[in-house]
C-alpha positions in Angstrom: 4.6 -12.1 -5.1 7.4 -9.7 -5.6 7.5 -6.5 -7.1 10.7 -4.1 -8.3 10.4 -0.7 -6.3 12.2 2.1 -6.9 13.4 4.3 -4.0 13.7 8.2 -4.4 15.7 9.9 -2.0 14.3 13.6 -0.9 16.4 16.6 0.1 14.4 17.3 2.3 14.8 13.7 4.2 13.4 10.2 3.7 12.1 8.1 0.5 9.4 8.2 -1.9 8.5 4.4 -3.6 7.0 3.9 -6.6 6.2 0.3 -8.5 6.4 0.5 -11.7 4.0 -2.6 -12.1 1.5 -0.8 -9.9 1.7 3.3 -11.0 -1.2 3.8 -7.9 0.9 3.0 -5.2 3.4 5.0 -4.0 4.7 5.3 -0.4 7.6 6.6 1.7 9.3 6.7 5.1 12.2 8.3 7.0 14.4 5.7 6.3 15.3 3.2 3.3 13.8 0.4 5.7 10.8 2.2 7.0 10.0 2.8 2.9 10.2 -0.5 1.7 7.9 -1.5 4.4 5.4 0.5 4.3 5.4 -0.4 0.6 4.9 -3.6 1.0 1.8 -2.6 3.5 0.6 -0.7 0.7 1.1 -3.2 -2.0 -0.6 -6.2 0.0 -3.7 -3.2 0.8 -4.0 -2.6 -3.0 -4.0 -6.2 -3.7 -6.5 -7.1 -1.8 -8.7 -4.2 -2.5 -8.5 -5.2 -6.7 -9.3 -9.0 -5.0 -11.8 -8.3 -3.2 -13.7 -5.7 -5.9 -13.1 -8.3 -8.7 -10.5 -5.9 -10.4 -7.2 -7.6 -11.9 -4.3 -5.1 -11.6 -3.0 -3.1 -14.6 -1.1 -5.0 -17.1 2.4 -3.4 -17.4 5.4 -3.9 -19.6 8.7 -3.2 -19.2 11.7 -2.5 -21.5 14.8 -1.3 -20.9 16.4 1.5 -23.7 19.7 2.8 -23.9 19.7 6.9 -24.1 22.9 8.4 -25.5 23.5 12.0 -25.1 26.1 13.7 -26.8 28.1 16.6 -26.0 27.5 19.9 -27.2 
């Protein structure tokens, strides 16, 4: 399976990741590669938890919308 993730760099150092198709799982790491894969150990965990409790994982839509902002 593959998932989008989005990466969220901190000031204070390292990455938060979020998946928008999952909203409980979140992670992070030092580094950009250290993040994505401990998201992916926390995707797989998540998956087979709703597997093996007989839960199907949320059904999520996405859209994309354009924001204009206008000047003041």
């Amino acid at each position: 399976m593959t998932y989008k993730v989005i990466l969220e760099r901190q000031e204070e150092g390292g990455y938060t990741v979020f998946v928008p198709k999952l909203p409980d799982v979140v992670s992070e790491g030092d580094t950009k590669k250290e993040a994505l894969e401990n998201i992916k150990d926390a995707i797989k965990g998540y998956l087979e938890t709703m597997e093996e409790m007989g839960w199907k994982p949320p059904k999520i839509e996405e859209e994309t919308v354009d924001v204009k902002i206008t000047a003041a």
